[in-house]
N, C-alpha and C positions, 0 to 999 in steps of 0.2 A: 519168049521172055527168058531173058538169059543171067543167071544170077552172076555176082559181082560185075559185070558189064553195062549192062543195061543198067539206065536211070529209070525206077521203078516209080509209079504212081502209087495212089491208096489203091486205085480204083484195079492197078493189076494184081497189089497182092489180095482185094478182093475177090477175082480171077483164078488167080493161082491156087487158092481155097478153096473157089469150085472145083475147080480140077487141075490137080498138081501132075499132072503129068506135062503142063503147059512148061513148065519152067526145065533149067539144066546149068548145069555146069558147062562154062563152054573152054579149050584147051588153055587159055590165055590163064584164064581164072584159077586151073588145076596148078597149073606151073607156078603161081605168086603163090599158092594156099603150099604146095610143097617145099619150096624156097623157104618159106618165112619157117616151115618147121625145122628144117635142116638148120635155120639160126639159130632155133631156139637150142637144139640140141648141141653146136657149138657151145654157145654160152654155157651150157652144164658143165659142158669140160673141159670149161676154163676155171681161173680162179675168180675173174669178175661177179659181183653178188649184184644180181638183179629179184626187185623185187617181183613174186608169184612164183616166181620162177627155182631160186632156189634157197628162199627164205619161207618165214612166215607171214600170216595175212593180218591185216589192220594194224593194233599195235603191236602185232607179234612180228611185224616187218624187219627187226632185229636182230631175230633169230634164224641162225645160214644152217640152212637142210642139206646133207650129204647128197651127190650123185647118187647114191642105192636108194635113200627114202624118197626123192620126187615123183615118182609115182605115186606111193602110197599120199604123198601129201595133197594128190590131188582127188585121190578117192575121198582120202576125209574132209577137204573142203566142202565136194556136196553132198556129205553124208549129215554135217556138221550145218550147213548152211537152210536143209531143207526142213525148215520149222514155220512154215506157211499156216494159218489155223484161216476158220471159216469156211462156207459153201464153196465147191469150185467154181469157177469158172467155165460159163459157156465152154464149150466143147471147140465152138468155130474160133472165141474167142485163142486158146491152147493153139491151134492150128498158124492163127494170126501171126503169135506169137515166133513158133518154129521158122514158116517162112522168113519172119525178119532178122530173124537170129542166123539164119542159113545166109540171107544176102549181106549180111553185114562180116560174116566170116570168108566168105567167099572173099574178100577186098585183098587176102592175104597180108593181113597185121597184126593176126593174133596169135599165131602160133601156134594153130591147131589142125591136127591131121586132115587128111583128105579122108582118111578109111571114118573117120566120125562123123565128119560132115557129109560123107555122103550116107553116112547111115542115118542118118535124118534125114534125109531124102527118101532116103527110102522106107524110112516108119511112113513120112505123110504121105508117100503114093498108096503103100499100103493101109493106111487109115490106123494107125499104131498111134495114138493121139492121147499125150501125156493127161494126169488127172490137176490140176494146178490150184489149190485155196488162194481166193480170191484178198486174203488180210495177211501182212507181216512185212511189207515192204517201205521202207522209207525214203526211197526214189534217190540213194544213192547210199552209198558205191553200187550204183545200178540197184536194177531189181534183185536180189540176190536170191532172197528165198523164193519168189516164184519160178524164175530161171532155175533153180537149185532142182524143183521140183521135176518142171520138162526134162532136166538133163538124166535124173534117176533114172530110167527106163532105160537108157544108154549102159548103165550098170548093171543091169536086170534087177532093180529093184521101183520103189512106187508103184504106181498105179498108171493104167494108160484104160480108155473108155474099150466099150466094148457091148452093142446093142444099147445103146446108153445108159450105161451102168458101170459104175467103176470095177473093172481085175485088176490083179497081180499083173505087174509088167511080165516077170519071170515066166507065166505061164501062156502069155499071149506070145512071146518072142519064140519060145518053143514051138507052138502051134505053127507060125510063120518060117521056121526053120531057122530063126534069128538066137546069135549066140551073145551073151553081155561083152561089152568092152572093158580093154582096162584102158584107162588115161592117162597119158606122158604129160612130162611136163610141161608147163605153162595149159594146158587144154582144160581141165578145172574152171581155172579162172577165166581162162577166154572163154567161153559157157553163158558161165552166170553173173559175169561186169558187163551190164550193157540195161539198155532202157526199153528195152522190149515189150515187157509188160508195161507201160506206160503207153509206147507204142500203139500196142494192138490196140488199148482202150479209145487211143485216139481215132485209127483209122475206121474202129467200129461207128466213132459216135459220129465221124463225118460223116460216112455213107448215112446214117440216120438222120442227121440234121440234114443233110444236101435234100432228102425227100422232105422232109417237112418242113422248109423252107418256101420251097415251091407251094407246097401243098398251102402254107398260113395266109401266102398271097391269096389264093384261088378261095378259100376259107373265107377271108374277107371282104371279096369280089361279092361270093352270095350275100352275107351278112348285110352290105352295103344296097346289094338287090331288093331282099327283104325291107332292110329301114326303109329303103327309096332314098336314099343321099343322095349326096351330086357327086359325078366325076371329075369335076371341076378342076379340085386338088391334085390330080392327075397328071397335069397337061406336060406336055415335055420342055415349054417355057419356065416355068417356074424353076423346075430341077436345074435346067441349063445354068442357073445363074446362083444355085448350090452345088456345084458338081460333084458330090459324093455319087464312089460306082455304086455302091448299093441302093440307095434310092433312088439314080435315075434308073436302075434295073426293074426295081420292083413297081415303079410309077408308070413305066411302059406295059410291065406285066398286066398290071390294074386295068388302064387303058385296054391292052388287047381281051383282057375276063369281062368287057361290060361295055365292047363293041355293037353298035345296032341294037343294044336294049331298048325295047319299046318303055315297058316298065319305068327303068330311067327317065327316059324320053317325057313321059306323062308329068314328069315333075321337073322339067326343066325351068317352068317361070312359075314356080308356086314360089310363097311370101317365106320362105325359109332361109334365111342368110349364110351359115353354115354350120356343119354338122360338128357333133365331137371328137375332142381329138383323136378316140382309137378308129373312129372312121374317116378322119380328114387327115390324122395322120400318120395311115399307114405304109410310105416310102419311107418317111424318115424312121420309123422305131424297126419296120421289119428290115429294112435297108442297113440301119449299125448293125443289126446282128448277121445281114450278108457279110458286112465288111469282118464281124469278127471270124467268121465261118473262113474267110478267105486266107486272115490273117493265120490262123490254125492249119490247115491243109499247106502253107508255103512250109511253113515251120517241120512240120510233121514229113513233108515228102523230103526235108532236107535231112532229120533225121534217120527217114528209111535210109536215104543212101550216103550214111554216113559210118565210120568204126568207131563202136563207141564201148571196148572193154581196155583196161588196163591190167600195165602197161601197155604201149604200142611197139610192137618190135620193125625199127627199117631195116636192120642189117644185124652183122653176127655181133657187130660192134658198136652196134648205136640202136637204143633201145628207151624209150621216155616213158617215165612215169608222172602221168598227170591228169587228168580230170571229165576225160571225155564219156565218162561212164556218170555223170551231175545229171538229174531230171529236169535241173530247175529251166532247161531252154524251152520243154515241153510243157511242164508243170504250170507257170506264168500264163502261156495263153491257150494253156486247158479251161486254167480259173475263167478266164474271160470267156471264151466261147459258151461257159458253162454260164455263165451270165446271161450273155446272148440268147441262151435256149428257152433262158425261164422267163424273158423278157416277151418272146412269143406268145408262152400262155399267161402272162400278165397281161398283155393285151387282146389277147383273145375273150379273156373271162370278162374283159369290159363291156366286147359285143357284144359278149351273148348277153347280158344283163341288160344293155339298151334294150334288145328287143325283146324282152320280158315288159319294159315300163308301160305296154299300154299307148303308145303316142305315134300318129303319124299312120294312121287308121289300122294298126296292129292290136289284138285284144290284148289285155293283160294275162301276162304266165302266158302268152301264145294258145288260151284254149278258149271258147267262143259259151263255154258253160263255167265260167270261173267259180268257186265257192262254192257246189256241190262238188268238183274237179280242181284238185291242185296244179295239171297242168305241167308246165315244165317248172315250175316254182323249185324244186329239189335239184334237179339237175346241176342247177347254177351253184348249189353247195358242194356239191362234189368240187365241181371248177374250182371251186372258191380255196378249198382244202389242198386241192392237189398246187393250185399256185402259189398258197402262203408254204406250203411243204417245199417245192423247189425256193422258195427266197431261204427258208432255212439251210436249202445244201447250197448257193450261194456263198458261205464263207470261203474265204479263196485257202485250202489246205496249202498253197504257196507262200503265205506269209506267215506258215508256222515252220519250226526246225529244231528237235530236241537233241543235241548229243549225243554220239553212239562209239563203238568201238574205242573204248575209254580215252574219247575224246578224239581219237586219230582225224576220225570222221565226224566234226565239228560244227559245219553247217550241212543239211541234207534238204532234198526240196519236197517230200511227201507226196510226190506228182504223180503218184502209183492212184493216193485217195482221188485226187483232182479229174484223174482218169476215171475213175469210178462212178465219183459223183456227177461227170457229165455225161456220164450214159443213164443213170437213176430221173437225171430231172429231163433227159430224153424222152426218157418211156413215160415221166408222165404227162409229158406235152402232147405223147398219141392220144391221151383219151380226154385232155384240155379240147381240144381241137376234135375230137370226137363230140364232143357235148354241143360247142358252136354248129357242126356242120348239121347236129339235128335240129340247133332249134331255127336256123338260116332255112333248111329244108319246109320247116315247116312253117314258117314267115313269107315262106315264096307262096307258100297256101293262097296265100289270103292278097295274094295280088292278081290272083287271076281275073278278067282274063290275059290281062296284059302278058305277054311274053317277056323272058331275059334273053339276053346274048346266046348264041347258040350255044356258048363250050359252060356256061350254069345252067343252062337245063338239060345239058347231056347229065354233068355230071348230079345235078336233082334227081333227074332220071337211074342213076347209080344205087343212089340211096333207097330211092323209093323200091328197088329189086329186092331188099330186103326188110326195111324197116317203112312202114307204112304209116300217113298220115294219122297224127293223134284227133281224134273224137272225145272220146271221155277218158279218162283214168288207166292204167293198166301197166303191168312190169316194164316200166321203161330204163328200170337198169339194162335190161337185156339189151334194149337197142343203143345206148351206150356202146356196149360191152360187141357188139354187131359192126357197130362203125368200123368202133378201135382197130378191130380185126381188118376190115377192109381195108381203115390206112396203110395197117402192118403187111399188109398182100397189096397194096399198092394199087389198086382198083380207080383209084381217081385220078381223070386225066387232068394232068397240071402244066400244060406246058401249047 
């Protein structure tokens, strides 16, 4: 994988994060990244006033910075810039970030050295991995203060991890035999104008959703085991003449999870008409939230390989200042997808609640001694909490925009929150879908001896390795909290 060259996926700078020695500069890439600085440094010495470069920033764009102070104006940019508050960020998260920020500079249009850019390369081989607060951005003019942050360590100041624990950059650069930089001009700003941190939030939360996507189908499969529903709503007929890719995907999926069910089978001519809709219809709800999964990943790999700080330098002579550092491209169908997510455990917490009612020779609360034993009766609150909690982070942080930089920066797209909160109602879809997959486990109980499809009673089988069939009463937070973990280790086969 070859940075500014190659069309990067999510799933390589996932990759490159495992192991960053995967990636490189390749010659083409070094000569446009030293080009574009050699412009910048014309434009200094000329008389032309371009902004970053040899003025001030936001409203101070006005004001023309001498040849001698350009440097320093770019020390204080991210001295000035980095006011980040709140918990940091994930660690992999910070890494995420660097990589996108290294192939979006590699494109050579920003004007920033080779000797910086590869020193970020050479923190993330080295595991030199900035400390970054996760709150202060309002997803334009770029991320500014979290970028502000990653770039400190470049200065030998902030913080970079370390056994996971936040040091002193200064003192870890020394250890590595690494010396602080100073920054020429326009490099500042080429830095910290871009959407990076929006970014990483994004490709994190797809590689998450891409698994439990799969995983809500397979979820449902048992769920629909347990009730004894039909696969009726299934059929490749029906979809054919809805032709959304996401439901006929997920309709074929269904079909191949509850292949050869006997179980099934046994209830094929009983007096039941048909089932409800989170079990009749599960292509079309999990299927929109394919579509919007897809919708986000076209978006987001367009932004990897795209320049997104300001200005954009082409030549010594031609140089634009305009907009490409806006979140809103990303912010927009973060909301959405972030919608998508919480739509899964919306409909998950229906299943599971069906198969709590008692009906369709399932006991009630799924425990065979009810009322000395509450059974799974509790569990379904949890559910219940955690999905009105994601409809609360639902509101789309894209359709707010407060004013900033007295005014300069007039509409902003907030796509930084939007990021955030699609990774929050994420994680609590693992343990949404945790909840279903034990009380479906324990629904297939009580079918036996009938068999399911082979790939639900592997995966019954998965479960039952840890969390073993409910009898009476007993800490079933734990097995919750057992699942969860599995999902998060990926243990169920879905595919």
């Amino acid at each position: 994988m070859i940075y500014g060259v190659d069309t990067f996926t999510f799933h390589d700078i996932l990759e490159i994060a495992k192991n960053p020695k995967k990636a490189k500069l390749d010659k083409t890439s070094k000569e446009q990244i030293i080009k574009s600085q050699k412009n910048v440094q014309k434009i200094v010495e000329s008389d032309r006033t371009v902004y970053g470069i040899n003025t001030g920033f936001g409203p101070l764009c006005d004001v023309k910075i001498s040849e001698e102070e350009t440097a320093q104006l770019q020390h204080n940019l991210i001295i000035s810039h980095a006011v980040g508050v709140g918990k940091p960020i994930d660690k992999e998260l910070s890494k995420i970030m660097m990589i996108a920020k290294i192939h979006a500079l590699s494109k050579g249009f920003s004007g920033v050295s080779l000797v910086v850019i590869e020193r970020l390369i050479e923190m993330l081989k080295k595991d030199i991995i900035p400390v970054i607060p996760e709150q202060g951005s309002v997803g334009a003019s770029g991320d500014l203060a979290p970028l502000s942050h990653m770039v400190l360590p470049l200065l030998g100041l902030g913080q970079v991890w370390e056994k996971g624990q936040p040091h002193d950059s200064a003192i870890i650069l020394e250890e590595n035999g690494l010396e602080a930089l100073r920054l020429g001009p326009k490099e500042g700003l080429g830095l910290i104008n871009g959407t990076q941190f929006i970014l990483a939030h994004a490709i994190k939360g797809l590689e998450k959703m891409e698994y439990l996507l799969d995983l809500a189908d397979l979820t449902a499969a048992m769920s629909l085991e347990a009730y004894r529903g039909s696969a009726s709503p299934f059929k490749k007929e029906l979809h054919e003449i809805r032709p959304f890719a996401g439901s006929k995907k997920v309709a074929a999926r269904m079909l191949k999870f509850l292949k050869n069910s006997e179980n099934l089978h046994a209830h094929e001519f009983c007096d039941r008409v048909q089932d409800p809709y989170s079990m009749r219809c599960v292509p079309q709800v999990h299927g929109a939230s394919r579509n919007a999964f897809e919708h986000l990943k076209n978006l987001a790999e367009t932004e990897l390989n795209s320049v997104t700080d300001n200005p954009i330098v082409l030549s010594a002579e031609e140089s634009i200042s305009g907009g490409n550092f806006h979140g809103q491209l990303l912010a927009l169908p973060l909301d959405y997808a972030t919608l998508a997510a919480a739509e899964l455990g919306n409909i998950s917490d229906r299943r599971s609640y069906l198969l709590l009612e008692g009906k369709f020779g399932l006991p009630r609360l799924l425990t065979e001694s009810s009322g000395l034993n509450s059974g799974f009766m509790i569990p379904q609150y949890t559910s219940a909490a955690l999905v009105t909690e994601n409809k609360t982070l639902c509101f789309p942080a894209s359709a707010d925009s407060i004013p900033t930089s007295l005014g300069q920066e007039d509409h902003v797209s907030m796509g930084s929150i939007s990021g955030r909160k699609f990774n929050q109602v994420l994680d609590n879809l693992v343990n949404i879908l945790a909840v279903e997959l034990m009380f479906a486990a324990q629904g297939l109980e009580f079918r036996r001896p009938a068999k399911c499809s082979k790939i639900v009673e592997e995966n019954h089988d998965i479960i039952r390795t840890k969390v073993a069939k409910l009898e009476d009463d007993r800490l079933i937070g734990n097995d919750i909290l057992t699942i969860a973990e599995m999902i998060k280790e990926r243990m169920f086969v879905v595919n």
